[in-house]
C-alpha positions as CSV (number, residue, x, y, z in Angstrom):
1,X,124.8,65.5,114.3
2,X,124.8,69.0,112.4
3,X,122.6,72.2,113.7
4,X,119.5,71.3,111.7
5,X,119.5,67.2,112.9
6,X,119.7,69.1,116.2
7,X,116.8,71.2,115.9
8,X,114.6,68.8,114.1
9,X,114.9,66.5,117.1
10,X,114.6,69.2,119.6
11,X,111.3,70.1,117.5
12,X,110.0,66.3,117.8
13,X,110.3,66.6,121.6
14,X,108.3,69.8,122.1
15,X,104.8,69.8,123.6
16,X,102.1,70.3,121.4
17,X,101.3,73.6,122.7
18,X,105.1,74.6,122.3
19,X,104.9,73.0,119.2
20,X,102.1,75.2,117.6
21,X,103.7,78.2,119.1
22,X,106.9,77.2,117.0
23,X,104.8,76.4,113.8
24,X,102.6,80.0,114.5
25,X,106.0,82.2,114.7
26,X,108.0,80.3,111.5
27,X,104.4,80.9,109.3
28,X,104.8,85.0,110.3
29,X,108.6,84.6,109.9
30,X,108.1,83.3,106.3
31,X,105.2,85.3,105.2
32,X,107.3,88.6,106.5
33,X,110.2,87.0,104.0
34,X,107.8,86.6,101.2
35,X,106.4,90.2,101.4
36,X,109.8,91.5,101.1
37,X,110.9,89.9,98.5
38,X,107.7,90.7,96.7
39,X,108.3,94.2,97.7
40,X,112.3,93.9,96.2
41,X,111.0,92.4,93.2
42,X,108.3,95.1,92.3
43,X,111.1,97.8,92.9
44,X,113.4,96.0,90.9
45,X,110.4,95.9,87.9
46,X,110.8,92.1,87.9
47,X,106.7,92.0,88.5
48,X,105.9,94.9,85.3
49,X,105.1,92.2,83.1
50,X,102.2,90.6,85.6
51,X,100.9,94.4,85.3
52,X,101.4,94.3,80.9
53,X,99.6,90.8,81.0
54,X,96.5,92.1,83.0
55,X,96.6,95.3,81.2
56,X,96.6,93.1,78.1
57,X,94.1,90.8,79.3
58,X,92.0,93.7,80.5
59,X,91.6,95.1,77.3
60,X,90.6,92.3,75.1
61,X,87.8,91.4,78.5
62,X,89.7,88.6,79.1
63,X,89.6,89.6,82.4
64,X,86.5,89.7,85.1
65,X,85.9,92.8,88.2
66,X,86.4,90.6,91.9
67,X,84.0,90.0,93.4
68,X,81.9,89.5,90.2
69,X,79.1,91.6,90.1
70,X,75.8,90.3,90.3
């Protein structure tokens, strides 16, 4: 049995309260992982053409203000 089998059993067995404890901390581990790459991407201008698009989009009033306005 390799590392992972391990874990995934030893995650099967836990208590439910354990359990969600486990789910809670791997959800903040990911999103902290997400936001950094996301941060490392912007630096790197991978994300400039999201900003051109919207620009773009913006201008011909493809585009609508959140929340919409009443």
């Amino acid at each position: 049995m390799d590392r992972v089998e391990e874990i995934e059993t030893a995650i099967t067995s836990l208590p439910p309260d354990d359990y969600r404890r486990l789910v809670d901390w791997f959800r903040t581990r990911e999103q902290a992982r997400w936001d950094e790459q996301m941060d490392q991407d912007s630096v790197a201008g991978k994300l400039d053409f999201l900003f051109r698009e919207a620009g773009n989009e913006s201008e011909q009033r493809l585009v609508q203000g959140w929340p919409p306005s009443k």
